[in-house]
DRENFIKOL-128517 format. One record per residue (C-alpha): x, y, z; residue in three letters. Coordinates in steps of 0.1 Angstrom, whole numbers, padded with zeros to 4 digits, always signed. Each point is the difference from the previous one (the first is absolute). Layout:
% residues N
+-------+-------+-------+---------+
|     u |     v |     w | residuo |
+-------+-------+-------+---------+
|     X |     Y |     Z |     ALA |
...
+-------+-------+-------+---------+
% end
This chain:
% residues 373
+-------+-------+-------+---------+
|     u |     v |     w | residuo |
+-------+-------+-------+---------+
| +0987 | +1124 | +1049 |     UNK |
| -0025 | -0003 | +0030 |     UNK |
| -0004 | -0043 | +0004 |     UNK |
| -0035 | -0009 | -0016 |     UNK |
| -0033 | +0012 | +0019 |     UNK |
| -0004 | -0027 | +0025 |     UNK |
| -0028 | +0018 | +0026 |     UNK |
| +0010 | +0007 | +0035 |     UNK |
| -0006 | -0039 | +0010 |     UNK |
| +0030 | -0009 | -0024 |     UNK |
| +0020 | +0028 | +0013 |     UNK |
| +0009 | -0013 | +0031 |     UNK |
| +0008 | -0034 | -0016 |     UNK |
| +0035 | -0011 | +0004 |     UNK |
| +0030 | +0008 | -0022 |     UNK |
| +0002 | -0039 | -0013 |     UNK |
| -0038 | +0003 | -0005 |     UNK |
| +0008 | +0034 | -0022 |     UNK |
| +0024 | -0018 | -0017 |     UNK |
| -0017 | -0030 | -0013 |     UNK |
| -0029 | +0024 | -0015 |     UNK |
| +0026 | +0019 | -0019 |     UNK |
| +0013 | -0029 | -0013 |     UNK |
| -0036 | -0016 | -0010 |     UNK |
| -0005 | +0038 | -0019 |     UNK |
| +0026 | -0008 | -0024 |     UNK |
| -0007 | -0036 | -0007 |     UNK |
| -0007 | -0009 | -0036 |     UNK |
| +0012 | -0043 | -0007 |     UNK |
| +0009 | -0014 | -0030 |     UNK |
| -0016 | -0032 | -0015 |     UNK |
| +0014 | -0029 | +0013 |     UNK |
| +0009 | +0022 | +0031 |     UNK |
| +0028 | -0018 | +0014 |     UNK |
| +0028 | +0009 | +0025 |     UNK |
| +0024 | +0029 | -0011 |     UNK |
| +0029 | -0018 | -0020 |     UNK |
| +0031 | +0014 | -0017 |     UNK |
| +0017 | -0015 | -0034 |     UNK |
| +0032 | +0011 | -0018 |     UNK |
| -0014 | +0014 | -0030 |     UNK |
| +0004 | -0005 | -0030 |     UNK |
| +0037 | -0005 | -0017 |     UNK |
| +0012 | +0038 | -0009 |     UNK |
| -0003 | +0001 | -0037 |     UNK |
| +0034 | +0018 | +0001 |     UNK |
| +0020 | +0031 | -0013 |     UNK |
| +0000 | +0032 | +0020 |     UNK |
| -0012 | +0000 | +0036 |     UNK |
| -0033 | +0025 | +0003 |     UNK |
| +0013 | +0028 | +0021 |     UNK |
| +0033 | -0022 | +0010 |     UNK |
| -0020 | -0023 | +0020 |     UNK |
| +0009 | -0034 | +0004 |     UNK |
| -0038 | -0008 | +0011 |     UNK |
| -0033 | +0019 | +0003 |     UNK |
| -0025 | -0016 | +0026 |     UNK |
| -0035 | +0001 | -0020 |     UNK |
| -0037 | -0014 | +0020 |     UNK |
| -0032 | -0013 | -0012 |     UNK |
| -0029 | -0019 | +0004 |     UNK |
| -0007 | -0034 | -0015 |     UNK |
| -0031 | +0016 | -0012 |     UNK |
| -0020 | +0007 | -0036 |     UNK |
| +0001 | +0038 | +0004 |     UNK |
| +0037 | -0007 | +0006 |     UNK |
| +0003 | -0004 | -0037 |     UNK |
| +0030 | +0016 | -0009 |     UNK |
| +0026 | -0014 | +0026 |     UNK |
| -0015 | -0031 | -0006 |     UNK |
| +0010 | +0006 | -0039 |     UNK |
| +0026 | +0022 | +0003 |     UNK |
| +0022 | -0012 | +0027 |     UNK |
| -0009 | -0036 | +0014 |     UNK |
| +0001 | -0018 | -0040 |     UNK |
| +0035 | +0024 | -0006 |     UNK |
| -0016 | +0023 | -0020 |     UNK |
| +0004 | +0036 | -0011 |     UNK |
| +0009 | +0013 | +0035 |     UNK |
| +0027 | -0026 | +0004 |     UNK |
| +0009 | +0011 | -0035 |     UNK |
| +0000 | +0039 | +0009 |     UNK |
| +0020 | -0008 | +0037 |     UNK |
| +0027 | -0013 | -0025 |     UNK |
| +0031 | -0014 | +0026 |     UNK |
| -0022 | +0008 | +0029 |     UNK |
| -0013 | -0027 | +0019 |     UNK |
| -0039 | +0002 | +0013 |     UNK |
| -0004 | -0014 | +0031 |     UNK |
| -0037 | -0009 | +0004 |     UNK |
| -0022 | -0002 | +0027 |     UNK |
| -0037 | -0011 | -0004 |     UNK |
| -0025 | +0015 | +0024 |     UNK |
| -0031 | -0016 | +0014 |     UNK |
| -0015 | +0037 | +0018 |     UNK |
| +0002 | +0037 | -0006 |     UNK |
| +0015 | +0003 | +0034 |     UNK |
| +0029 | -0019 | -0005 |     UNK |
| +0008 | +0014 | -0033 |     UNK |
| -0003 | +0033 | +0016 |     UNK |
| +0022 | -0007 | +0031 |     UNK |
| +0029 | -0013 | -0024 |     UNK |
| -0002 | +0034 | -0017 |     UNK |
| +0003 | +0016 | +0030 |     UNK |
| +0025 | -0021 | +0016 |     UNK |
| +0020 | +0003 | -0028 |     UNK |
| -0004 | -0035 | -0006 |     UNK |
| -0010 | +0001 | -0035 |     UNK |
| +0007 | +0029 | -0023 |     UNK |
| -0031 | -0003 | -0027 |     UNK |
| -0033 | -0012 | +0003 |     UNK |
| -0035 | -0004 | -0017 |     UNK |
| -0024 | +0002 | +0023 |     UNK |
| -0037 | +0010 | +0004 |     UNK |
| -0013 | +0038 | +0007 |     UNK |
| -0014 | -0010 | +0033 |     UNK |
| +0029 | -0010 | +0013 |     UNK |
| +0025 | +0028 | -0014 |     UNK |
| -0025 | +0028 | +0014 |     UNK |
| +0004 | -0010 | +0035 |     UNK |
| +0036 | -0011 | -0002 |     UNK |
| +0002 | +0036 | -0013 |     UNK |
| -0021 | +0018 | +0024 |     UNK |
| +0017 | -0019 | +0029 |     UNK |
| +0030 | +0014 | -0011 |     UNK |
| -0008 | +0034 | +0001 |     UNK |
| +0007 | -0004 | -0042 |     UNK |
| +0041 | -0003 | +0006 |     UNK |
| +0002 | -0040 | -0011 |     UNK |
| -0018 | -0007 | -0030 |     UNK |
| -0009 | +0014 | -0035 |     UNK |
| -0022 | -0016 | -0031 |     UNK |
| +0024 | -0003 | -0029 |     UNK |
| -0023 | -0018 | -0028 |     UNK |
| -0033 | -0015 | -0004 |     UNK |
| -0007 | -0039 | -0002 |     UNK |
| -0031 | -0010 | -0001 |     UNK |
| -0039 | +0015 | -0001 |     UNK |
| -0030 | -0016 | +0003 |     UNK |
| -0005 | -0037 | +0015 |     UNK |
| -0024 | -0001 | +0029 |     UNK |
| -0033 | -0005 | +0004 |     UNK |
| -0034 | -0008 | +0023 |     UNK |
| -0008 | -0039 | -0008 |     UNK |
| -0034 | -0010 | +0018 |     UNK |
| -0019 | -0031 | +0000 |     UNK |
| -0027 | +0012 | -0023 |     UNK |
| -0024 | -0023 | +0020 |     UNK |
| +0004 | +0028 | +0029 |     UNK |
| +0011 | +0032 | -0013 |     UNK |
| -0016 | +0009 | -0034 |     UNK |
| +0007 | +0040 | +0002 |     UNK |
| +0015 | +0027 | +0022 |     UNK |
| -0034 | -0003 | +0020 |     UNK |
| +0010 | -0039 | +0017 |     UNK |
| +0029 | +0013 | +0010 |     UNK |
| -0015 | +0012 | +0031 |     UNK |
| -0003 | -0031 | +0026 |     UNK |
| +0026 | -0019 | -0018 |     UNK |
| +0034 | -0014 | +0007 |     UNK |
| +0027 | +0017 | -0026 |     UNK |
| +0038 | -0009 | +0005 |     UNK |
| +0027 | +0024 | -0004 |     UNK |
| +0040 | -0016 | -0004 |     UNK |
| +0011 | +0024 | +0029 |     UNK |
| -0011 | +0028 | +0024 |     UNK |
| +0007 | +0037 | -0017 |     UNK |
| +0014 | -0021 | -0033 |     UNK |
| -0006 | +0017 | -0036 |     UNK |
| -0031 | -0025 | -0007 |     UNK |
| -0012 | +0002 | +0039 |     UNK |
| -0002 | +0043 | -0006 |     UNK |
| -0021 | -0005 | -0033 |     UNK |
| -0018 | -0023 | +0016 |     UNK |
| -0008 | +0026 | +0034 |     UNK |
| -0005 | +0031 | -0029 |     UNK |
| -0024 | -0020 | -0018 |     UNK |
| -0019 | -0013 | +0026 |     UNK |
| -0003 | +0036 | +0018 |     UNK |
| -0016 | +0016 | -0038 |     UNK |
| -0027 | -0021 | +0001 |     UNK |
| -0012 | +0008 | +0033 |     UNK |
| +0019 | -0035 | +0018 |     UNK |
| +0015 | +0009 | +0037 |     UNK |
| +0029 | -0023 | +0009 |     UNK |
| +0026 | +0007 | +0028 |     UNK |
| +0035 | +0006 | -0023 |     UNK |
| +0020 | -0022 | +0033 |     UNK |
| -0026 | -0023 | +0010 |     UNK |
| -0016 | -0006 | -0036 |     UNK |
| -0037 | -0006 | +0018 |     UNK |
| -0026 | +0022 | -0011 |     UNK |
| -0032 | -0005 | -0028 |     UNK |
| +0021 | -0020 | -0020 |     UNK |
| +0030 | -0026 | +0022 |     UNK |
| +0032 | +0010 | -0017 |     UNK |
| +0025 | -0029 | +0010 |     UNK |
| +0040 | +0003 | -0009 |     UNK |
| +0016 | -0034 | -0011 |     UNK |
| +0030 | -0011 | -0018 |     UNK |
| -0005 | +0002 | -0034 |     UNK |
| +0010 | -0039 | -0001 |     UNK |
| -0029 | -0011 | +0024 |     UNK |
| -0028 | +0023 | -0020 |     UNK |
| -0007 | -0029 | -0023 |     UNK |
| -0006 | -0027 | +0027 |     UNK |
| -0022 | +0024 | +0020 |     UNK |
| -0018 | +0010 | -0030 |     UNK |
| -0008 | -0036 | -0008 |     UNK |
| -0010 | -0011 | +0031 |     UNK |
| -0028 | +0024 | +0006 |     UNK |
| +0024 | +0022 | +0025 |     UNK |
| -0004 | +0033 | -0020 |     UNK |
| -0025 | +0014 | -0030 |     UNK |
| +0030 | +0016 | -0015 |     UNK |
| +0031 | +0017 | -0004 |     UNK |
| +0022 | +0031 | -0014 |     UNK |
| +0024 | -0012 | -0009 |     UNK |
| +0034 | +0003 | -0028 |     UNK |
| +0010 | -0022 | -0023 |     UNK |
| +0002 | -0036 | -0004 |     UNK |
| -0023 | -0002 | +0033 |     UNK |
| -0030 | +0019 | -0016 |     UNK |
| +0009 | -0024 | -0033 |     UNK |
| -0002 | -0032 | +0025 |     UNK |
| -0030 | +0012 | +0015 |     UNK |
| -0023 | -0001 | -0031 |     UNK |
| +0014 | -0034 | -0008 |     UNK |
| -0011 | -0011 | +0030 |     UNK |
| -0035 | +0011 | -0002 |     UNK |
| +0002 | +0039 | +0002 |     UNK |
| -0011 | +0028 | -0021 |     UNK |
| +0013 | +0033 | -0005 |     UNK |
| -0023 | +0028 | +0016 |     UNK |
| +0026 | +0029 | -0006 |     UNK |
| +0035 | -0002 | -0021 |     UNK |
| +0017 | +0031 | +0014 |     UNK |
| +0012 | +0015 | -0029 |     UNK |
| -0045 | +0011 | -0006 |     UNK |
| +0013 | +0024 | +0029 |     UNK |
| +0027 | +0019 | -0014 |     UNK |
| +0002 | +0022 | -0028 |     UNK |
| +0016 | -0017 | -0031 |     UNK |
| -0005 | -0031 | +0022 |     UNK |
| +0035 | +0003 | +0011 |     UNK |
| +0014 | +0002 | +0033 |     UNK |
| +0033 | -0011 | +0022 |     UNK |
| +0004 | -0035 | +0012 |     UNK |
| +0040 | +0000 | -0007 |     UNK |
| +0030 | +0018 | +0002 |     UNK |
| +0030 | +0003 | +0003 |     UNK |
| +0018 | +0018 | +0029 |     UNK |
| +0036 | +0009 | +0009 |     UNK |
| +0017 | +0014 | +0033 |     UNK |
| +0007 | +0032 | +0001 |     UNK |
| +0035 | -0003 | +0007 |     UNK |
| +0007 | -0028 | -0029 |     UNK |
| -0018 | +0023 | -0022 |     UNK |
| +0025 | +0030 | +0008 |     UNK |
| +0035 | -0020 | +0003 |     UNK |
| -0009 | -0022 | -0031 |     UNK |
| -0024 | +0013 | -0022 |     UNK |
| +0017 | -0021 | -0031 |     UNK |
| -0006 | -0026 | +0015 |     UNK |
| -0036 | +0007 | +0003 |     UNK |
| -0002 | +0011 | -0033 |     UNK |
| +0015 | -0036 | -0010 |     UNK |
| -0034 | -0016 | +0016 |     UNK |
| -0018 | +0026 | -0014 |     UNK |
| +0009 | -0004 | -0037 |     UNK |
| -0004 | -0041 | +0008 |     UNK |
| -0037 | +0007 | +0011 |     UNK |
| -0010 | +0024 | -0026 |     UNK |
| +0015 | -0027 | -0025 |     UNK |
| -0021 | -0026 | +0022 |     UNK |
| -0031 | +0019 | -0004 |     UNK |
| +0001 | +0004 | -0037 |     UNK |
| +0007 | -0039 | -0002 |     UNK |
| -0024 | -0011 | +0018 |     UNK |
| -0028 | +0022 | -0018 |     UNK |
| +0010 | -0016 | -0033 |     UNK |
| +0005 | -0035 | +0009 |     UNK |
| -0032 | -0009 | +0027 |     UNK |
| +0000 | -0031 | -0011 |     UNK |
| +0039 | -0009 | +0007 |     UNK |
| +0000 | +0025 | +0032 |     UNK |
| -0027 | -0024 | +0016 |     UNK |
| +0020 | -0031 | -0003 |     UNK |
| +0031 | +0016 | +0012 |     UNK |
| -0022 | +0013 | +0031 |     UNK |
| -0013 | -0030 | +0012 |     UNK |
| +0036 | -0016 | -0009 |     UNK |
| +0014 | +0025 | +0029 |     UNK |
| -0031 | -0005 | +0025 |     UNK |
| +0007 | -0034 | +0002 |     UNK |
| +0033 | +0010 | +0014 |     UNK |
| -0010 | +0024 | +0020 |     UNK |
| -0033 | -0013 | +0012 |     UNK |
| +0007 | -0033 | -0001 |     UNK |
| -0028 | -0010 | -0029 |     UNK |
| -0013 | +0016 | -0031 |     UNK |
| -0035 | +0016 | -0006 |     UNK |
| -0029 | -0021 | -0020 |     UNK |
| +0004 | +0013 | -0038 |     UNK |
| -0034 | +0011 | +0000 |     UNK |
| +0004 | +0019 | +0034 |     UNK |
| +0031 | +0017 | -0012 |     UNK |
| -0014 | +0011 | -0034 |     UNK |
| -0030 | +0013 | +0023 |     UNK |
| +0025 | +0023 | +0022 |     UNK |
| +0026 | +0012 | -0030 |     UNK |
| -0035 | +0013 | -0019 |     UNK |
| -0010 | +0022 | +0032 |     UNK |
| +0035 | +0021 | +0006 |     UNK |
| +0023 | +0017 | -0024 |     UNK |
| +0036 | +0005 | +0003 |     UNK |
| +0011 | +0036 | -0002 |     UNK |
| +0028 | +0021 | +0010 |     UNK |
| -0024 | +0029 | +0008 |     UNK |
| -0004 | -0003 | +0035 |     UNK |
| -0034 | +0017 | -0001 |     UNK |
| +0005 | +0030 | +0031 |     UNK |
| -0031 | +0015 | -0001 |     UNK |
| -0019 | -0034 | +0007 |     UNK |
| +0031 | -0007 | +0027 |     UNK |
| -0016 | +0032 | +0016 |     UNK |
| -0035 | -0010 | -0002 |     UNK |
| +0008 | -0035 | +0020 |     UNK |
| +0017 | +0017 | +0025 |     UNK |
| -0027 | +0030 | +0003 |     UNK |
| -0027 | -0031 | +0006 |     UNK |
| +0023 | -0017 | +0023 |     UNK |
| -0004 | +0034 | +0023 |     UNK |
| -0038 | -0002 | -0008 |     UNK |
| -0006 | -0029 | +0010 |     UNK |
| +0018 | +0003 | +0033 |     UNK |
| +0035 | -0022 | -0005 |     UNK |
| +0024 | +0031 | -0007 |     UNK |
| +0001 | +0033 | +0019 |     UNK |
| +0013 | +0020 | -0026 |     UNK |
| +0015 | -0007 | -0038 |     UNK |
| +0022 | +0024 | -0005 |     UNK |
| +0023 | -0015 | -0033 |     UNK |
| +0021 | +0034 | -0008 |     UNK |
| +0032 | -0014 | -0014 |     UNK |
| -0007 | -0039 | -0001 |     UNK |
| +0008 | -0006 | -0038 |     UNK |
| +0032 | +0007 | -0017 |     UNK |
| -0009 | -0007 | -0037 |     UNK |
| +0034 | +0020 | -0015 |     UNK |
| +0016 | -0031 | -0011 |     UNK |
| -0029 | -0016 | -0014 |     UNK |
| -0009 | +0026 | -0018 |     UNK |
| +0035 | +0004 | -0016 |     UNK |
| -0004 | -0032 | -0014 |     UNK |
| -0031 | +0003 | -0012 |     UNK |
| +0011 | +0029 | -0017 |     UNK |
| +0025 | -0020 | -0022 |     UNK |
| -0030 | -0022 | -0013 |     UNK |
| -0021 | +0027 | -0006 |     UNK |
| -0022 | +0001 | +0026 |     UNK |
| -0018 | +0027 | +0021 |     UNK |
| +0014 | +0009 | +0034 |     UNK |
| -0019 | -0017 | +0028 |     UNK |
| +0009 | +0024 | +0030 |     UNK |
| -0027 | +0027 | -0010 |     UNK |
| -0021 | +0009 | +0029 |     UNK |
| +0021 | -0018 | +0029 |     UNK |
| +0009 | +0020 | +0027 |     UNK |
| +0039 | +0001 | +0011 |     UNK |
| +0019 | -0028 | -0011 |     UNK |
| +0039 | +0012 | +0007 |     UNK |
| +0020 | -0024 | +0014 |     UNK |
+-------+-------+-------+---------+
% end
């Protein structure tokens, strides 16, 4: 992988400096965002050890389009239930980077994490490190505006438009859609027609309210706690995607865990697929227990009305939707954050599909490139 296109100013910029922007591209926070924090997991539900582990470490945001750790691992659910005598130990995230570091550090065996994140943790690492092993989530993010300011596409241009990070999944929609109607922003210094600025997904609200932006694109709850606080929706993403589905979650394994203990995988597999199903059946009970774990995690639980807002824009799924994977990393290199997307080999959907297979369900890997471990 060639480091993102920078221009010849940035390429005499210092290794530290190269650094920091690398780690800014794979940002994505959580809500709540709060520092990185370990806790034991859940009590094993017991019997046989998945694979013979005595633990599998598992990461995750403290996030809505986190849904099914959230479910299935922080409240004991089915993936405790599938790891049997297993023990998870969990560690929340509050950043794409982080997550992606502990992958490759070895830190962390599993983790769901955004597409943003795992393509350039991917790419950096020439495709060695990583693979996708399930879906998570689709859907979720969209452009809120003050609809005193921004009333269409058109009042985009010579407004301010807030992005949660630099070359993030919603900052690379935001770039693509810009650039089709005709709207020039530099991708590193986000000035142009329209003033792209990247914040914290926790600080959007306060900026929005004070005046400080016209608007942001956002995921979910912060595109949720934007319209009660005044916003409207312009654009909900899914309008630009066929079926109106496309990745905001999944889950991702090391390479190496993947090889050395693929029953093990399999184990968190079977508990997500089980999650998934749940959670599509019982919305209602799903929410509570989602907003039970964020106030763990991020330290206070969502509105009601802002949470039912955000769980009615995404979908949980264990299709991890590659071709529209593709697509965000093909306008990540058209809008001048990525050098190349070359994703030969990033998924590994064998195992998932082997349990699908048991329930009766199509095969997911069709049309992904690769995949061996």
């Amino acid at each position: 992988m060639r480091l993102p296109r920078r221009g010849s100013a940035r390429a005499a910029a210092p290794a530290v400096a190269v650094a920091v922007v690398l780690a800014v591209l794979l940002a994505g926070c959580g809500y709540g965002s709060r520092a990185v924090h370990d806790f034991s997991g859940p009590e094993p539900a017991g019997g046989p050890k998945a694979g013979g582990l005595d633990r599998i470490r598992l990461g995750y945001f403290a996030n809505v389009t986190h849904a099914t750790p959230l479910v299935g691992l922080r409240t004991g659910g089915p993936i405790t239930e599938e790891l049997g005598g297993t023990r998870a130990a969990v560690q929340v995230f509050n950043a794409g980077p982080s997550a992606i570091e502990a992958l490759n550090a070895k830190a962390v065996d599993m983790a769901w994490v955004g597409p943003s994140p795992t393509v350039n943790g991917y790419l950096r690492s020439g495709g060695r490190n990583l693979r996708i092993v399930a879906g998570a989530t689709s859907g979720g993010a969209s452009l809120v505006v003050d609809p005193a300011k921004v009333r269409s596409a058109a009042d985009l241009k010579g407004s301010r438009i807030a992005s949660p990070q630099l070359g993030n999944t919603q900052d690379v929609a935001l770039l693509a859609y810009l650039k089709r109607h005709g709207i020039h922003v530099d991708p590193d210094t986000g000035k142009g027609d329209t003033s792209v600025l990247r914040q914290d997904n926790k600080e959007i609200p306060t900026t929005f309210r004070q005046g400080g932006i016209d608007g942001a694109w956002v995921p979910e709850p912060t595109a949720s706690r934007l319209v009660a606080e005044g916003g409207k929706v312009l654009l909900d993403e899914r309008k630009l995607w066929p079926g109106g589905r496309f990745v905001t979650t999944h889950l991702v394994a090391r390479r190496d865990f993947l090889r050395e203990h693929p029953a093990a995988v399999a184990a968190v597999l079977r508990g997500s697929v089980r999650t998934t199903a749940w959670i599509r059946h019982h919305p209602s009970r799903a929410r509570k227990l989602i907003n039970s774990a964020l106030a763990r995690d991020a330290g206070k639980p969502l509105p009601g009305k802002v949470l039912a807002a955000a769980f009615s824009r995404m979908e949980v799924t264990d299709d991890p939707l590659p071709a529209t994977l593709r697509r965000q990393a093909a306008d990540a290199v058209s809008t001048g954050l990525l050098d190349e997307a070359g994703l030969d080999g990033i998924y590994d959907l064998r195992l998932l599909d082997r349990i699908r297979a048991r329930h009766g369900r199509p095969a997911l890997s069709t049309g992904t490139a690769g995949g061996g471990p």
